[in-house]
Every structure is written in structure tokens, then in C-alpha cells.
C-alpha positions in Angstrom: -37.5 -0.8 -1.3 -38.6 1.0 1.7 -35.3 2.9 2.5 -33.0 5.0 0.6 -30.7 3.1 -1.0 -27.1 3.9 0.4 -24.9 1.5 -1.8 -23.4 2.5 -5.3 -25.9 1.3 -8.2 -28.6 2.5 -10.2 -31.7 3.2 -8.5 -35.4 4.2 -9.9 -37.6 6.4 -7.5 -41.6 6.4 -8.0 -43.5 9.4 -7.0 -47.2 9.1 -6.9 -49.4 11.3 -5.8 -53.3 9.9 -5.1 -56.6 11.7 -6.9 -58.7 14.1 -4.6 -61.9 16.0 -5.2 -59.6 18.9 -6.7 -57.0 16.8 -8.4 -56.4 13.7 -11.0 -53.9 11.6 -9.7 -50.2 12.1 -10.5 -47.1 9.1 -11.0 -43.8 10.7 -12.1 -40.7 8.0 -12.1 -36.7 9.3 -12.1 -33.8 7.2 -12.1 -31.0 8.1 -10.4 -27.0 7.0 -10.0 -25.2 6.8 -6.7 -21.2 6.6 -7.5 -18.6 4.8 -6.3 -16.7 7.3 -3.6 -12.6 7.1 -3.8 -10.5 5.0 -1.5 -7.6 6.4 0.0 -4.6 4.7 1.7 -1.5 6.5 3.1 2.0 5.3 4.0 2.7 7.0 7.4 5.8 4.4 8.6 9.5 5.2 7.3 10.4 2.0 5.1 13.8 3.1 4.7 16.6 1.0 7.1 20.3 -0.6 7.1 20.7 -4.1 6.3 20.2 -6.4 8.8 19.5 -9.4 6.8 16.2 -9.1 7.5 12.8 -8.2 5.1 11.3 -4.8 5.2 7.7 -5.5 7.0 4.5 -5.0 6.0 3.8 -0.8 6.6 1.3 -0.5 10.0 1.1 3.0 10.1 -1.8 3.9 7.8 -4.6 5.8 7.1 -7.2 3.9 4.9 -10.6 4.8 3.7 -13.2 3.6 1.5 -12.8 0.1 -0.2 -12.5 -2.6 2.6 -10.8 -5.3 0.3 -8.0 -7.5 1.2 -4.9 -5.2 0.3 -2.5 -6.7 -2.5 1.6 -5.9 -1.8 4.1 -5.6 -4.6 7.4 -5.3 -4.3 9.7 -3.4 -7.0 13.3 -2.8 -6.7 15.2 -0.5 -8.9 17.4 -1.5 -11.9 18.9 2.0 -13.3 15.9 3.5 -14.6 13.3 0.8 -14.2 11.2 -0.9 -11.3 11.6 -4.4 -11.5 8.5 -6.6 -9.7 10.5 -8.4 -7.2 8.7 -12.3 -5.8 9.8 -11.7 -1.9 9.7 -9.1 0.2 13.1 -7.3 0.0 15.7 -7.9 2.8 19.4 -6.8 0.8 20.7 -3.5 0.4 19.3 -1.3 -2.5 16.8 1.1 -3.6 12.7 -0.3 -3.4 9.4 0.6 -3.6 6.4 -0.6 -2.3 3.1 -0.6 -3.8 0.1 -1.3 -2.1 -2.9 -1.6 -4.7 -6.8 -1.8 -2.4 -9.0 -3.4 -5.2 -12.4 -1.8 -5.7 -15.7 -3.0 -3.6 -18.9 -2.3 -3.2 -19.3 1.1 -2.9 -15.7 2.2 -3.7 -13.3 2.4 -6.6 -9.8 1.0 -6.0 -6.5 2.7 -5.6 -2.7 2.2 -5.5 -0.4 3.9 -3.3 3.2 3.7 -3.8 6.5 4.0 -1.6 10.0 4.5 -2.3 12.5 3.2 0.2 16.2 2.2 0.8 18.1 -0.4 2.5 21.7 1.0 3.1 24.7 -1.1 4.2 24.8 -1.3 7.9 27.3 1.8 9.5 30.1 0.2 11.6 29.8 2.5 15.1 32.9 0.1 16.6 35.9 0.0 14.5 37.6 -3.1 16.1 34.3 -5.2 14.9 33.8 -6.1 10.9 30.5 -5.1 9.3 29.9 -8.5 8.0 31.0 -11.1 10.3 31.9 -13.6 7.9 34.4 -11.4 6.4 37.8 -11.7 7.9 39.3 -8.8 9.7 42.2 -7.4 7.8 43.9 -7.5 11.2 43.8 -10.5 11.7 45.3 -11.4 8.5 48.4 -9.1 9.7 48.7 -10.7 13.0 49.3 -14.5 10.9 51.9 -12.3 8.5 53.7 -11.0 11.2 56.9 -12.6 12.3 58.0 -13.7 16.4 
């Protein structure tokens, strides 16, 4: 190897020193260890929205350092006091956390960053409209009650 290694491993350096009219000549051998560094990856976007019927997406706003591996997403909801691993991204109102595990490469070690987040019912701003459209509005229901 004619450079210094750079990568995480286990490395052996060799210094030899050639004989001169004054001196023998010298060979001393050290190994050496460069570790892994840490990964870091950071959250930045809100997750936290009303129900639209729609699935949370995938966080953008990030910082990530270190380990370039393909990031792995899990997504937990919460049942009292557990986290439940959920099989979809979540799109229905309750409480949910994200966990984003970056597996180790290379030259870094892994890590897993996690996220709590809720999806609240959607806030009715115009009263004469229902929240959920496929629920009947209780005037409507008067109006066929009412007699001519």
C-alpha cells in the first residue's frame, strides 16, 4: 500500500530504516486500528397533521452523515403504552412514530433515529359543511322530520 489507508480496518505499518557507515539497519512493524466513525440522521420536517385520508410521507428535511446505506422506515403506532410495528405507512388519525434505522457501512456504524407524530381529526372551519362527507348532516335529517 502506497497511501494511508483512509477506510475502517486493521492496518500494519513497516518502518525500515537502511544500514549506513554509522549505523546497522533498523525494521520496526506497528499495527494499528482505524474505527468506524458514527452516523447521524436528524428529523427536521413536522410529521404531525389532520386527517386527510392520506399517508404521512416519507421525512425530506434531514441532516444525514456518515453511513451511506439505503435507509430502512418503520412505522409504529401507539396502543396505550406500547408501539405496535404497523405494515403501511400510517394515513388515520392517532398517535405514531417513525423510525428510520441507516444500517452500518464501510466506514461507519449504524443508527436509528426515532419520531413521534400525530394525526388529529380534521377541524371543521365552516360549520354548515360536515367533517366527513359521508356522514349525514343532522340538518338534513331535521329538514325530512319536519312537517309542511
Amino acid at each position: 500500500m502506497d497511501d494511508a489507508p483512509v477506510n475502517a480496518g486493521k492496518y500494519k505499518v513497516v518502518v525500515t530504516v537502511e544500514a549506513d557507515t554509522n549505523y546497522h539497519s533498523a525494521s520496526v512493524e506497528k499495527e494499528f486500528i482505524i474505527s468506524k466513525a458514527e452516523s447521524t440522521f436528524i428529523i427536521h420536517d413536522a410529521l404531525d397533521k389532520q386527517y386527510d385520508g392520506q399517508s404521512i410521507q416519507i421525512p425530506t428535511n434531514i441532516t444525514r452523515t456518515g453511513s451511506q446505506a439505503e435507509p430502512i422506515y418503520e412505522w409504529y403506532i401507539q396502543d396505550a403504552n406500547e408501539w405496535r410495528k404497523l405494515d403501511t405507512v400510517p394515513s388515520e388519525i392517532g398517535n405514531y412514530k417513525l423510525a428510520v434505522i441507516i444500517p452500518e457501512d464501510e466506514n461507519y456504524n449504524s443508527v436509528t433515529t426515532e419520531k413521534e407524530f400525530r394525526i388529529t381529526e380534521q377541524i371543521n372551519l365552516n360549520p354548515d359543511t360536515p367533517t366527513n362527507p359521508t356522514t349525514p348532516d343532522a340538518s338534513a335529517q331535521d329538514d325530512k322530520n319536519r312537517k309542511v
